[in-house]
PAMI-491115 format. One line per field, with one value per residue: y negated, z negated, x of N, C-alpha, C, O in turn; residue in one letter; chain. Coordinates in nm, 3 decimals, decimal comma. Last residue first. Layout:
BEGIN
n_v: (Y ...)
n_w: (Z ...)
n_u: (X ...)
ca_v: (Y ...)
ca_w: (Z ...)
ca_u: (X ...)
c_v: (Y ...)
c_w: (Z ...)
c_u: (X ...)
o_v: (Y ...)
o_w: (Z ...)
o_u: (X ...)
type: (a ...)
mol: (A ...)
***
This chain:
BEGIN
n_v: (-13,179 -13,106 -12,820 -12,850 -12,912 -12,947 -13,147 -13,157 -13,411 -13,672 -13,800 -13,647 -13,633 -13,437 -13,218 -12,992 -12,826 -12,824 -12,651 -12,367 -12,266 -12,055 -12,166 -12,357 -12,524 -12,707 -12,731 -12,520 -12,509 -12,487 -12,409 -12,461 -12,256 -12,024 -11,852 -11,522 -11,193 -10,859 -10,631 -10,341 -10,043 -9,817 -9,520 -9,387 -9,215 -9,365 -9,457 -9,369 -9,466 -9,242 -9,407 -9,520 -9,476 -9,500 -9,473 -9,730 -9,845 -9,805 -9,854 -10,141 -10,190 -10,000 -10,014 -10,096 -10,359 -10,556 -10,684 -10,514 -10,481 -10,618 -10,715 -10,949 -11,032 -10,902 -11,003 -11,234 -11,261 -11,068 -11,284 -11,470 -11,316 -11,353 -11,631 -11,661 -11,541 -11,635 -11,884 -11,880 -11,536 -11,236 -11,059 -10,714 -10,511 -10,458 -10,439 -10,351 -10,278 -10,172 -10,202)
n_w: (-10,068 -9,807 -9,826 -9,812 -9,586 -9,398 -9,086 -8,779 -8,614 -8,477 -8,691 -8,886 -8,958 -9,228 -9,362 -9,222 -9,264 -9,039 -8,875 -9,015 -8,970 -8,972 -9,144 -9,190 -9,397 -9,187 -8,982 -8,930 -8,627 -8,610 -8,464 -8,213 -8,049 -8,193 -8,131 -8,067 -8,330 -8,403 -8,556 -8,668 -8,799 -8,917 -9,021 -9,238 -9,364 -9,498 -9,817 -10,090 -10,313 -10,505 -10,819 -10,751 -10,951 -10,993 -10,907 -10,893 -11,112 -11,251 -11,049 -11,115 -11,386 -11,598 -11,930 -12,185 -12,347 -12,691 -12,854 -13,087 -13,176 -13,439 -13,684 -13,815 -13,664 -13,725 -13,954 -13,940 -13,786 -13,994 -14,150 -14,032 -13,943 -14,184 -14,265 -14,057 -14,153 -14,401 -14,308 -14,187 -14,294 -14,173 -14,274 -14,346 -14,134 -13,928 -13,698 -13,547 -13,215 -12,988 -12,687)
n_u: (6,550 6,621 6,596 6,335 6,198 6,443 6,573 6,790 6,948 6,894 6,942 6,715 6,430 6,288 6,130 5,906 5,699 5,526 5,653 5,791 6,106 6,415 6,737 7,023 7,003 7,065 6,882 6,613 6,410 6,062 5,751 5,605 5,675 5,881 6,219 6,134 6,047 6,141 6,071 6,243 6,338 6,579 6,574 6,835 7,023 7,151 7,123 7,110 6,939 6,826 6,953 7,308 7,578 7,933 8,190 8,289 8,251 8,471 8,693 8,630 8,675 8,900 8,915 9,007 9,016 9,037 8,905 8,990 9,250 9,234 9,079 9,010 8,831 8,597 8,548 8,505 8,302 8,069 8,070 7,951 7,716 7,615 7,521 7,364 7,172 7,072 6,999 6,802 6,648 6,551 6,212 6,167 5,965 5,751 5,840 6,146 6,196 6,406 6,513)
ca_v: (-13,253 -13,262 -12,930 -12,775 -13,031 -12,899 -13,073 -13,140 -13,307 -13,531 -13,829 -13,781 -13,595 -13,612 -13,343 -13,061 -12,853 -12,908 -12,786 -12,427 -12,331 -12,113 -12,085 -12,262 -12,371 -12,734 -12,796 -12,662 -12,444 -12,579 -12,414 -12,530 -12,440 -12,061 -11,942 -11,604 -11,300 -11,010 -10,676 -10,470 -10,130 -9,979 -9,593 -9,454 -9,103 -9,332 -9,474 -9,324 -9,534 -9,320 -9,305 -9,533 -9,458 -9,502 -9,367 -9,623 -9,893 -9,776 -9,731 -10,064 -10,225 -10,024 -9,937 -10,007 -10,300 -10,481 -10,726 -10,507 -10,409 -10,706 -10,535 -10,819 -11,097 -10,899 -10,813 -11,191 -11,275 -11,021 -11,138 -11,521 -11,421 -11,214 -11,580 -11,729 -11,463 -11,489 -11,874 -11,886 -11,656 -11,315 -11,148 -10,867 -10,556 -10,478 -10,585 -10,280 -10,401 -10,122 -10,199)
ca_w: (-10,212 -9,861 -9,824 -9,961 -9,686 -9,386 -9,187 -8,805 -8,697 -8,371 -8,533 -8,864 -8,836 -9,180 -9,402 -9,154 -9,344 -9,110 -8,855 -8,941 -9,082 -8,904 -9,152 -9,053 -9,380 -9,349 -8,966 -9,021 -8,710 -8,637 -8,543 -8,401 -8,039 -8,132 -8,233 -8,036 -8,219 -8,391 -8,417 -8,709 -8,697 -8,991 -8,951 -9,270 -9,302 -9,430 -9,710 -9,994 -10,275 -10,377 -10,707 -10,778 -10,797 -11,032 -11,025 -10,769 -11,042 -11,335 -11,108 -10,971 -11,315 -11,480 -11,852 -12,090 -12,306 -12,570 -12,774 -13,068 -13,062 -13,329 -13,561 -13,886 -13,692 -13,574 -13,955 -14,014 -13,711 -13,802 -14,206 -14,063 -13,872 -14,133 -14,338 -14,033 -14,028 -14,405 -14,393 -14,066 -14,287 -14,254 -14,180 -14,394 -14,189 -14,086 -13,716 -13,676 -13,344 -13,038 -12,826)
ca_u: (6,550 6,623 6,705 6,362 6,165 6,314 6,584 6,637 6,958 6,858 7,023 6,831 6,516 6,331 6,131 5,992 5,798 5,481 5,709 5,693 5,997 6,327 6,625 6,979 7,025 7,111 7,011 6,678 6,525 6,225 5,879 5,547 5,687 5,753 6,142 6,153 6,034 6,204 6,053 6,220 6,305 6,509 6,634 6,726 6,950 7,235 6,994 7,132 7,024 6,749 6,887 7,175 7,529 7,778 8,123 8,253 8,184 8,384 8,627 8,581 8,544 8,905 8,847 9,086 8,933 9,077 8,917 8,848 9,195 9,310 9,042 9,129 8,969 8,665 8,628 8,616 8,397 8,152 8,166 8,091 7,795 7,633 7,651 7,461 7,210 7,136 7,152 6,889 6,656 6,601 6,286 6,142 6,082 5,717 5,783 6,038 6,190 6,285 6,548)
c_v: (-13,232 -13,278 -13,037 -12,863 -12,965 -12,958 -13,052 -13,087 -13,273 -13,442 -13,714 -13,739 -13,698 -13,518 -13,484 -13,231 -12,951 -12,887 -12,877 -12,597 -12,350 -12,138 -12,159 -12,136 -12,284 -12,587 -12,782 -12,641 -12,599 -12,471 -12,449 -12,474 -12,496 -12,247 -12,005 -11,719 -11,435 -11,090 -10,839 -10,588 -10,270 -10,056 -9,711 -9,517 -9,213 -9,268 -9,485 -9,388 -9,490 -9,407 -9,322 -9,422 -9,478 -9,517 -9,362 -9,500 -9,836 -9,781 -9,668 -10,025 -10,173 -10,046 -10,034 -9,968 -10,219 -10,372 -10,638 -10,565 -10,401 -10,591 -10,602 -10,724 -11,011 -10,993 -10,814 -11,040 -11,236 -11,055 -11,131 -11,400 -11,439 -11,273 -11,431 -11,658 -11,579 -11,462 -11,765 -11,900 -11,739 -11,446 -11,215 -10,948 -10,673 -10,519 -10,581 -10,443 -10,342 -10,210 -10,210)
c_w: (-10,273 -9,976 -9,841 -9,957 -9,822 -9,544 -9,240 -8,955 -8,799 -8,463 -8,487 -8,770 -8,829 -9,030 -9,337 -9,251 -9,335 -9,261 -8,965 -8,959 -8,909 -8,991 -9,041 -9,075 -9,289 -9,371 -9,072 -9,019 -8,791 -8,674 -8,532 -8,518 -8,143 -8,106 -8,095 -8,117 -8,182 -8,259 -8,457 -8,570 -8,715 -8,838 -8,934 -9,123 -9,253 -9,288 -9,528 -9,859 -10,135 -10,284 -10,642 -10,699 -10,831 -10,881 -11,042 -10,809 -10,946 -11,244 -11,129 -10,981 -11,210 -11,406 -11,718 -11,969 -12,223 -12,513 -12,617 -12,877 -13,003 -13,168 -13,438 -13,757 -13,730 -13,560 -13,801 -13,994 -13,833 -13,801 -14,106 -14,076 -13,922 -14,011 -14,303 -14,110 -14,022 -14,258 -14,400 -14,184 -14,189 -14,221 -14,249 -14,281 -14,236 -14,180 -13,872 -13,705 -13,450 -13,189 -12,908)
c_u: (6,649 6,554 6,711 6,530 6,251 6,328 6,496 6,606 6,843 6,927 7,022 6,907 6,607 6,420 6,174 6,002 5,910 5,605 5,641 5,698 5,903 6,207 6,531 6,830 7,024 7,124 7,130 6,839 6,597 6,322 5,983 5,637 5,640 5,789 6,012 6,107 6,110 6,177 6,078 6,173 6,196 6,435 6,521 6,719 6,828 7,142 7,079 7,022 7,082 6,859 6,839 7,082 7,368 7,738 7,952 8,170 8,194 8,236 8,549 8,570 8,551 8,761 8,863 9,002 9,030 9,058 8,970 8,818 9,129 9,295 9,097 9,168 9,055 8,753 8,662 8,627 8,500 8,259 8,214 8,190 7,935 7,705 7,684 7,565 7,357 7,180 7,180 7,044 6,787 6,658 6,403 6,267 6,103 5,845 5,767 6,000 6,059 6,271 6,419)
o_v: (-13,281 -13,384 -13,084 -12,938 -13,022 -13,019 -13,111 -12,964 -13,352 -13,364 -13,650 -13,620 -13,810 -13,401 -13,596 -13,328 -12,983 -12,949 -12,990 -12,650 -12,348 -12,058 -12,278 -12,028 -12,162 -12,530 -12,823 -12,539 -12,713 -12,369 -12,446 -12,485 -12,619 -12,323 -12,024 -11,719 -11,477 -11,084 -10,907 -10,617 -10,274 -10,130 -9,693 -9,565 -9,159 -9,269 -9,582 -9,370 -9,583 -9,398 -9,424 -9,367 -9,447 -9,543 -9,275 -9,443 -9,870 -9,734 -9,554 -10,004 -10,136 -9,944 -10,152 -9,869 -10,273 -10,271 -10,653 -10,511 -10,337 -10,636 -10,639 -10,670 -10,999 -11,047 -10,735 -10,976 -11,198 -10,971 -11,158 -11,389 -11,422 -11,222 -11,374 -11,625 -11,535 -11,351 -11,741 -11,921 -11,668 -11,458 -11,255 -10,904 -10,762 -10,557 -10,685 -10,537 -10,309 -10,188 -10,277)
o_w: (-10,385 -9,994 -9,895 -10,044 -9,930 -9,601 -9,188 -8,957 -8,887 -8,393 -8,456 -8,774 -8,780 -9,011 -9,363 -9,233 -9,425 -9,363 -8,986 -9,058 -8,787 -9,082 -9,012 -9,017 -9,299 -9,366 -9,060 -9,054 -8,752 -8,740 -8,415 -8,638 -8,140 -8,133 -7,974 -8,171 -8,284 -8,147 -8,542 -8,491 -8,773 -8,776 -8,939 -9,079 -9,224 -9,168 -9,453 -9,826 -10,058 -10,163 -10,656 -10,590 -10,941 -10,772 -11,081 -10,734 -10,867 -11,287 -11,093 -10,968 -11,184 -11,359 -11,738 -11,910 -12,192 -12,581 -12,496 -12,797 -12,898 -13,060 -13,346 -13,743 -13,682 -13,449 -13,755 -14,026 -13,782 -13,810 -14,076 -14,046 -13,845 -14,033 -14,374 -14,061 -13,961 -14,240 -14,406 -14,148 -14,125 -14,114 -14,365 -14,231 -14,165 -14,295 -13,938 -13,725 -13,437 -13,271 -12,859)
o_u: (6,664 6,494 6,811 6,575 6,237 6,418 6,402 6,611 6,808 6,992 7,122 6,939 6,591 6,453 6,132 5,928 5,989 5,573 5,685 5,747 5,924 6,186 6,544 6,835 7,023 7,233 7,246 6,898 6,621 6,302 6,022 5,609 5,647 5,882 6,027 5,996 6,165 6,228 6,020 6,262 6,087 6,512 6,399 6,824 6,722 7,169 7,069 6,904 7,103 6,839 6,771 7,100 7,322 7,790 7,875 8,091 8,106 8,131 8,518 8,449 8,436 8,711 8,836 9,044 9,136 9,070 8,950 8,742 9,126 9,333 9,024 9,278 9,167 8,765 8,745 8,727 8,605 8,349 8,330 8,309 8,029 7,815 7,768 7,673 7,454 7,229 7,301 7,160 6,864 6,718 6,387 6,370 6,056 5,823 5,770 6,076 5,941 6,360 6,329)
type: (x x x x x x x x x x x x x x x x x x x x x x x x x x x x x x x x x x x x x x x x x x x x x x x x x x x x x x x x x x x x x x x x x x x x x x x x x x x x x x x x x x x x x x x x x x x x x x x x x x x)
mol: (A A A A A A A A A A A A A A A A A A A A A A A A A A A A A A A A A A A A A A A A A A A A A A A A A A A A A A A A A A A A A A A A A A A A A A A A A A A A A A A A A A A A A A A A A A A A A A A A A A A)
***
């Protein structure tokens, strides 16, 4: 949206009393409220570009947890151990869960 800076500014009584008209003409416009349009619809219809990614193929090498990492008990993510906030009864948690 594009802001003309040279425009005079208006005060917090001229925006308040443009405020009051609104809700009085969106008192009179008992339709204003009502919407016809169906969100899935409206939402199978769109599509992003690039988005296709059918034709994509994703390889990803996935290691074993190491011996200087945890798995936390809370989120199940693997940390390096110096995250490691507390070990209560052999349940291992990392320092973002325990705050």
């Amino acid at each position: 949206m594009a802001t003309d800076y040279d425009a005079p500014r208006k005060t917090e009584e001229d925006l308040s009393e443009d405020s009051i008209q609104e809700l009085q003409t969106r008192r009179s416009d008992k339709s204003s409220g009502v919407v016809d349009e169906d969100e899935t619809e409206a939402a199978e219809g769109f599509e992003l570009p690039g988005a296709d990614l059918s034709g994509e193929e994703l390889s990803v090498r996935v290691l074993p947890r190491q011996d200087d990492e945890f798995t936390c008990s809370s989120c199940f993510l693997v940390h390096h151990r110096s995250q490691l906030a507390s070990e209560k009864g052999g349940r291992l948690i990392c320092t973002e869960c325990a705050a």
